[in-house]
C-alpha positions as CSV (number, residue, x, y, z in Angstrom):
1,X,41.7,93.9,-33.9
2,X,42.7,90.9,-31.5
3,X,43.6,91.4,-27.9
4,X,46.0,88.9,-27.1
5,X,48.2,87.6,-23.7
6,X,51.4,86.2,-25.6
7,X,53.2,89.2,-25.1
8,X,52.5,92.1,-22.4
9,X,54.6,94.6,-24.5
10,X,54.0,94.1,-27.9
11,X,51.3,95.2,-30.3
12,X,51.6,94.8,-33.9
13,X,50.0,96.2,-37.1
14,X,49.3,95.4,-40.5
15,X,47.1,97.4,-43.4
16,X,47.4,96.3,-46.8
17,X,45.3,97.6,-50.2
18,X,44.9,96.6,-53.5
19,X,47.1,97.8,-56.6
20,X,50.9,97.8,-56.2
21,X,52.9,98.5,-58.8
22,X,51.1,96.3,-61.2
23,X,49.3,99.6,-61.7
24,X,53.1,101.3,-63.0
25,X,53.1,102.1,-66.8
26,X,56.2,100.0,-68.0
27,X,58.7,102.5,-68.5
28,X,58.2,103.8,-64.8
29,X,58.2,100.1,-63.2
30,X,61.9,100.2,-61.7
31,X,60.7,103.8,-60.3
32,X,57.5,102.4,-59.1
33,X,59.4,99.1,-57.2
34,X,62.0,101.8,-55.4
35,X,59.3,104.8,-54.1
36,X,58.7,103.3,-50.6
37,X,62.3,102.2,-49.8
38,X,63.2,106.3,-51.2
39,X,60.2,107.3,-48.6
40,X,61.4,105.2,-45.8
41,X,65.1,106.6,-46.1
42,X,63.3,110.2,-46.9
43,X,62.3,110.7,-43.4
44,X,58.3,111.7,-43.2
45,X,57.1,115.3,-42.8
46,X,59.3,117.8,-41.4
47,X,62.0,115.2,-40.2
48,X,64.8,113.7,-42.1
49,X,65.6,109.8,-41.2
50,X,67.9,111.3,-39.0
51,X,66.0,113.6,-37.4
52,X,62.9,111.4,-37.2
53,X,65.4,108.2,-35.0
54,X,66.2,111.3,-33.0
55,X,62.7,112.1,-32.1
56,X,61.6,108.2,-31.7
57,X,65.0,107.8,-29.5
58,X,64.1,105.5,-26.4
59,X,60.5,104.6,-27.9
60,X,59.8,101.1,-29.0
61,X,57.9,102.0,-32.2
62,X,58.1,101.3,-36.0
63,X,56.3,101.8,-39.2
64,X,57.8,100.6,-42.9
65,X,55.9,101.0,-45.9
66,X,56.0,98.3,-49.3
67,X,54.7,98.5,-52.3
68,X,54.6,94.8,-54.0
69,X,53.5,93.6,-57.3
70,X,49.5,93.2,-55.9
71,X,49.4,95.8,-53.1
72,X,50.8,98.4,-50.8
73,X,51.5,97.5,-46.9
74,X,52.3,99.2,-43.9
75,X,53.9,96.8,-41.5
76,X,54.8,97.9,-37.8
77,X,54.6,97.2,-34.3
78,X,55.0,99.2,-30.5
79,X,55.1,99.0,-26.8
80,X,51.3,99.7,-25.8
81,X,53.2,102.8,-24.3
82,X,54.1,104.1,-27.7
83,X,50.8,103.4,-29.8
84,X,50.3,107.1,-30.4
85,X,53.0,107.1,-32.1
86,X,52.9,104.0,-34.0
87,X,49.7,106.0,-35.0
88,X,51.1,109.0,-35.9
89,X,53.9,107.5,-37.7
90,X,50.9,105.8,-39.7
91,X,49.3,108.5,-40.8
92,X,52.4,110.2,-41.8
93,X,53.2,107.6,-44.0
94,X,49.9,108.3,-45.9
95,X,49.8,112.3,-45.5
96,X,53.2,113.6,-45.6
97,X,56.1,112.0,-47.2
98,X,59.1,113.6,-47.1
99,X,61.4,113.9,-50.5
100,X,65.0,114.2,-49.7
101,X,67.4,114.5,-52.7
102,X,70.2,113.8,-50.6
103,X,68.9,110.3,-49.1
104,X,67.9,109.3,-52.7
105,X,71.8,109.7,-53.8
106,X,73.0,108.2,-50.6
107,X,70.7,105.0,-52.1
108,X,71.6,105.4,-55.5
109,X,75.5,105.3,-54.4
110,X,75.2,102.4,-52.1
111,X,73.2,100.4,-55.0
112,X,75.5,100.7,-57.5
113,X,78.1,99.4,-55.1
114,X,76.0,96.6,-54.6
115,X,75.5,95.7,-58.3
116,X,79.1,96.1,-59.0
117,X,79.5,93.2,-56.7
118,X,76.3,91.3,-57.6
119,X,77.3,91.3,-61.6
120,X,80.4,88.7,-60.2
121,X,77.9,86.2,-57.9
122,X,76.9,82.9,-59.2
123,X,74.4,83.0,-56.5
124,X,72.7,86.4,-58.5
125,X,73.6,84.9,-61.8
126,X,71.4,81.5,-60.5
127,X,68.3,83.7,-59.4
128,X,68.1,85.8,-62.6
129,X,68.1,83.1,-64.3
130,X,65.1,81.0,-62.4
131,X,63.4,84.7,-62.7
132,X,63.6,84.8,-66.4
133,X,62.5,81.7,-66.8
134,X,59.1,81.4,-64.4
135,X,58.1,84.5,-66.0
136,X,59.0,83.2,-69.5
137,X,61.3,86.6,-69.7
138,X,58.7,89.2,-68.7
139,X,60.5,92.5,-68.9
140,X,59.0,93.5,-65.6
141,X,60.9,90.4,-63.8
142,X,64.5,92.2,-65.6
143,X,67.0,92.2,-62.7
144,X,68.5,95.6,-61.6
145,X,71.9,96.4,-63.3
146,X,74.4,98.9,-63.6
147,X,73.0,100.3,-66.8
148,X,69.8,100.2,-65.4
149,X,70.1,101.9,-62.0
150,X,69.7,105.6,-63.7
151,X,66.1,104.9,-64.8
152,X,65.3,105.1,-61.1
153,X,63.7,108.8,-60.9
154,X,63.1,110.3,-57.8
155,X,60.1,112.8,-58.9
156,X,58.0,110.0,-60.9
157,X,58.9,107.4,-57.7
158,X,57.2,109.8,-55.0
159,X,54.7,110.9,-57.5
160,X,53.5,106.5,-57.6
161,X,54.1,106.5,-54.3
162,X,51.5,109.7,-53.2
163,X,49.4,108.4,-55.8
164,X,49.2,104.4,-54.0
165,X,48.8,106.1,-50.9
166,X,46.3,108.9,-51.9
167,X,43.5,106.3,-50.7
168,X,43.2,104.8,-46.8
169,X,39.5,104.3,-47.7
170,X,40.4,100.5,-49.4
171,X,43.0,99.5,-47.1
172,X,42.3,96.8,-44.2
173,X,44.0,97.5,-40.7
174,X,45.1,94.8,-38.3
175,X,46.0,95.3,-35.0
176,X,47.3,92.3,-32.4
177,X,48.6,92.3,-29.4
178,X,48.5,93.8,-25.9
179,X,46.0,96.3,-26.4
180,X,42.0,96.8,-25.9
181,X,39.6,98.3,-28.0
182,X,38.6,101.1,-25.8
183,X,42.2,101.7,-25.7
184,X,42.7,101.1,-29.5
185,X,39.3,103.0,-30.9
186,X,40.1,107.0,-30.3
187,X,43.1,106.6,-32.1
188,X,41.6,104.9,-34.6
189,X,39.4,107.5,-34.9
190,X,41.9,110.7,-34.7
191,X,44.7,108.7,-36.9
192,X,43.0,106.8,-39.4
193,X,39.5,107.9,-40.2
194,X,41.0,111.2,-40.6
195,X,43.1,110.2,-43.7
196,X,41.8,111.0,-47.1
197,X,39.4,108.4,-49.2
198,X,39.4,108.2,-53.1
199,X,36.3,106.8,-55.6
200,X,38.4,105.0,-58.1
201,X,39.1,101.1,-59.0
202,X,41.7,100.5,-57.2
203,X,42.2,96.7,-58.1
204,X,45.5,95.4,-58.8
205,X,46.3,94.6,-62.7
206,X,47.0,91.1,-64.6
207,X,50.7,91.8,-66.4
208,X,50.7,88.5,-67.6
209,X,53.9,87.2,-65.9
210,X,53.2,83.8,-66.3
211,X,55.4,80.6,-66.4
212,X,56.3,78.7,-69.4
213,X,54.6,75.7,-70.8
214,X,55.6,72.2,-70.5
215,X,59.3,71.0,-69.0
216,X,62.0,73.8,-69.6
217,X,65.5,73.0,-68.1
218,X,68.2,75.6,-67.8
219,X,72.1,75.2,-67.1
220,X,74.0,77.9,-65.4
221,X,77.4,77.9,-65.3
222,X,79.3,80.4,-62.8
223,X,82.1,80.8,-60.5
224,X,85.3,78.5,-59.2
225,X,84.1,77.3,-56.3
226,X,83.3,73.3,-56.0
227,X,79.9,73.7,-55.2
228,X,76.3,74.0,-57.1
229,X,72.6,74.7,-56.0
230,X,69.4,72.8,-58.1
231,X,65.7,74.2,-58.0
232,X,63.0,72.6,-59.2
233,X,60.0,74.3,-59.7
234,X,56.3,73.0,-60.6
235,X,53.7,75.1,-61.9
236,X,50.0,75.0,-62.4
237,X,46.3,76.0,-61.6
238,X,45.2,76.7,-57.6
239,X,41.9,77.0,-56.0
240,X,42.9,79.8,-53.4
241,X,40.9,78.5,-50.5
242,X,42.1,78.6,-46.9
243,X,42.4,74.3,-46.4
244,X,44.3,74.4,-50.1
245,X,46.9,76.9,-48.6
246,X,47.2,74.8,-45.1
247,X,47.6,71.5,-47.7
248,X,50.1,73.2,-49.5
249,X,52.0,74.2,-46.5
250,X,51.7,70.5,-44.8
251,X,53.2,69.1,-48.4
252,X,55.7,71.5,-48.1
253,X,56.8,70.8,-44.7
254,X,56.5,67.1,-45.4
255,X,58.3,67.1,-48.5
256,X,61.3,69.3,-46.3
257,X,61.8,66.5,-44.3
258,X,61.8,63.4,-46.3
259,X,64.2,65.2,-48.6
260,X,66.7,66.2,-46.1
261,X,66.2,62.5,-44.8
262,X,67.0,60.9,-48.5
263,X,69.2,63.8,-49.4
264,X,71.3,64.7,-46.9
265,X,71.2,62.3,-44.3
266,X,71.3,59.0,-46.3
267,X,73.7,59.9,-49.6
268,X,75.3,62.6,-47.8
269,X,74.4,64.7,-51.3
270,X,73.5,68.0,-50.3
271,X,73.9,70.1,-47.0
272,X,70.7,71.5,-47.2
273,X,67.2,71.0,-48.7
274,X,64.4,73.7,-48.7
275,X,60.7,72.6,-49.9
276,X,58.2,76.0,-50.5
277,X,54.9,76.2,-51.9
278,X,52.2,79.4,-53.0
């Protein structure tokens, strides 16, 4: 934890532990990638969403949990007046989520009215196509359809997601903002320590989603509008060191600029360039 004097009114919290849904079987993946957006519109414990915005009505707290490719997170933040419950809304999260059959429909309706209008975007149609490509057509990296929105199960999503979160012991807290340790410690201790541990290897698995050899270019070719978008991408080995990551993020910043300076500013070609790097 960090005590810190930028804000008087804010303290915010990160855990994160190794696994994600690289530890899915295959045919549960899409199942595994929904379970903690089902939780957080389940509601947690004896609430429903609903009930549970009720009960936090007038507080200053939040809690969402994620569940990426490497690892699971809980992300959230609270007035130092509300830590308790930022607390309690933590350990809920791990101890009691909720499964709502009625939410999960209510998700499953307003997704497939989202893919029906995704299927026409040349914007989707762009980014499926960059995802196939970079991970030379893993079937993990398959965007959500239509056709594939039934393989979503609600039992086998809450069973991955009590199963990720069946073990606090490997996950690292981190807690900044207006608060002290005496003030921080006896909920750490009532909250967190009190949350179950596992023995198991917990470590997230290589699927071997990996980019393509050598220069591949792809063409995609959708919509009427007068417009187009270009990404290049570069791939290769990294030393994952803390000065490489600060290099990559000064090349990337640096790169930004003169682009948008040759680009934009000089041939008028483009009206906006984004450089990234990981």
């Amino acid at each position: 934890m960090k005590p810190t004097d930028f804000k008087d009114d804010e303290v915010v919290m990160r855990a994160t532990s190794p696994g994600g849904w690289s530890r899915a079987e295959e045919e549960e993946h899409l199942s595994a990638t929904a379970a903690a957006g089902i939780v957080g519109m389940s509601g947690l414990g004896d609430f429903s969403r609903i009930d549970l915005d009720k009960v936090l009505a007038g507080k200053s707290v939040s809690v969402t949990a994620g569940i990426q490719e490497t690892q699971e997170v809980l992300v959230g933040g609270a007035s130092p007046r509300d830590l308790e419950e930022l607390f309690q809304l933590t350990w809920l999260h791990f101890a009691e989520p909720r499964e709502d059959s009625g939410a999960f429909a209510a998700m499953q309706s307003r997704m497939r009215a989202a893919l029906a209008n995704r299927e026409a975007s040349p914007e989707a149609a762009f980014a499926d196509t960059i995802s196939a490509v970079l991970s030379s057509n893993h079937p993990r990296t398959e965007p959500m359809s239509l056709s594939r929105l039934g393989e979503i199960d609600l039992e086998t999503a809450l069973d991955f997601y009590a199963e990720r979160y069946a073990d606090a012991g490997d996950f690292h807290f981190v807690f900044v903002g207006a608060v002290e340790l005496d003030t921080l410690r006896p909920l750490v201790e009532r909250y967190l320590a009190s949350l179950p541990t596992v023995e198991r290897d917990d470590r997230w698995i290589d699927l071997d989603i990996d980019p393509p050899a050598g220069r591949v270019e792809r063409v995609v070719r959708k919509g009427v509008e007068p417009r187009s978008q270009t990404r290049l991408a570069f791939t290769g080995p990294f030393e994952y060191t803390a000065e490489n990551r600060i290099r990559m993020r000064a090349l990337s910043s640096i790169l930004e600029v003169r682009l948008r300076e040759r680009l934009r500013e000089d041939l008028g070609g483009t009206y906006s360039v984004g450089v990234s790097g990981g």
